[in-house]
C-alpha positions in Angstrom: -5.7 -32.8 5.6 -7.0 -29.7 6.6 -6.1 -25.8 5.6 -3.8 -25.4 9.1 -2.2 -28.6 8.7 -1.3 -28.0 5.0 -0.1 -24.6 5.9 2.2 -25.9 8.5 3.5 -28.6 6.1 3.7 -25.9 3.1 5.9 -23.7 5.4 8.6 -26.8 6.7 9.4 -27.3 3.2 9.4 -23.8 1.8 10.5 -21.9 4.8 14.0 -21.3 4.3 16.8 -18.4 5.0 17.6 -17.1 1.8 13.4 -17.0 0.6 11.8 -16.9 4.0 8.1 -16.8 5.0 6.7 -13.9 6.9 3.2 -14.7 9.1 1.2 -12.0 10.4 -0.4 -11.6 13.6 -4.4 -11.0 12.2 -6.2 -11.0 15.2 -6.1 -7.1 15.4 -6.6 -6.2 11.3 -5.9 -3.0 11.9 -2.4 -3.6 13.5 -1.8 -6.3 11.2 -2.2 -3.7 8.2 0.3 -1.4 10.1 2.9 -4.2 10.9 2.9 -5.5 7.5 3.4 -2.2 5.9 6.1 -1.4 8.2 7.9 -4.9 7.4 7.6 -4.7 3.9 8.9 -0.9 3.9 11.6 -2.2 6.2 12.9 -5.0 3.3 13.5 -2.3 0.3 16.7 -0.5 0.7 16.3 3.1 0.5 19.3 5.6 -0.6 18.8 9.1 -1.5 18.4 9.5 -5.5 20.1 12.5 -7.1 17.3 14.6 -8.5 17.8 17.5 -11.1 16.4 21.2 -10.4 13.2 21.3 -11.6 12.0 24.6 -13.5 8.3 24.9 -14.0 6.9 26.7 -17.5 4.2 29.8 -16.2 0.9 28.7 -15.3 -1.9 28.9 -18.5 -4.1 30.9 -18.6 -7.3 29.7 -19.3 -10.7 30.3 -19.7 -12.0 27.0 -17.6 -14.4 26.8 -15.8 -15.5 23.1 -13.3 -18.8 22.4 -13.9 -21.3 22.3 -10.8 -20.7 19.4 -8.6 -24.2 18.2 -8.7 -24.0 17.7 -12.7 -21.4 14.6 -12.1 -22.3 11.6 -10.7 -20.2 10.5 -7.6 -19.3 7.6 -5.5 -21.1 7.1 -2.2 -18.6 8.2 0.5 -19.3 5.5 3.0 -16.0 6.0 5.1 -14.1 8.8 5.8 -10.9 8.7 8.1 -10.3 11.4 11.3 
C-alpha cells in the first residue's frame, strides 16, 4: 500500500465532523503557510480580555554599557525579509 493510498484510507475512517481533518493546498509553500495560519487563527475564539492599568516603576539608572558588537559571536544572517 503506498503513502497516498494509506492517507486516503487514514482520512475515511478518521475524517469526521466533530474532529475533522484539514488538507492544505502545498503546491505554492508560501501560500500554504499563509492559509494555514489564517485557518488555524480562524478556529480559536477571540474575545477581548479585561486588562488592569499598568503603572511602570522609573527607569534605572545605570552605569551599563553593550560591549562592541564584534566581541560577540553571531549567527550568519542568511535571510532577511523586505
Amino acid at each position: 500500500m503506498d503513502y497516498a493510498e494509506a492517507k486516503d484510507d487514514m482520512f475515511a475512517y478518521t475524517d469526521i465532523r466533530e474532529a475533522p481533518w484539514f488538507v492544505v493546498d502545498a503546491d505554492d509553500k508560501r501560500s500554504a503557510r499563509l492559509n494555514l495560519i489564517s485557518h488555524l487563527l480562524s478556529q480559536v475564539p477571540y474575545q477581548e480580555v479585561p486588562q488592569p492599568q499598568v503603572t511602570l516603576p522609573p527607569r534605572q539608572q545605570r552605569a551599563y554599557k553593550r560591549p562592541p558588537i564584534d566581541s560577540q559571536t553571531w549567527v550568519p544572517r542568511r535571510y532577511e525579509v523586505d
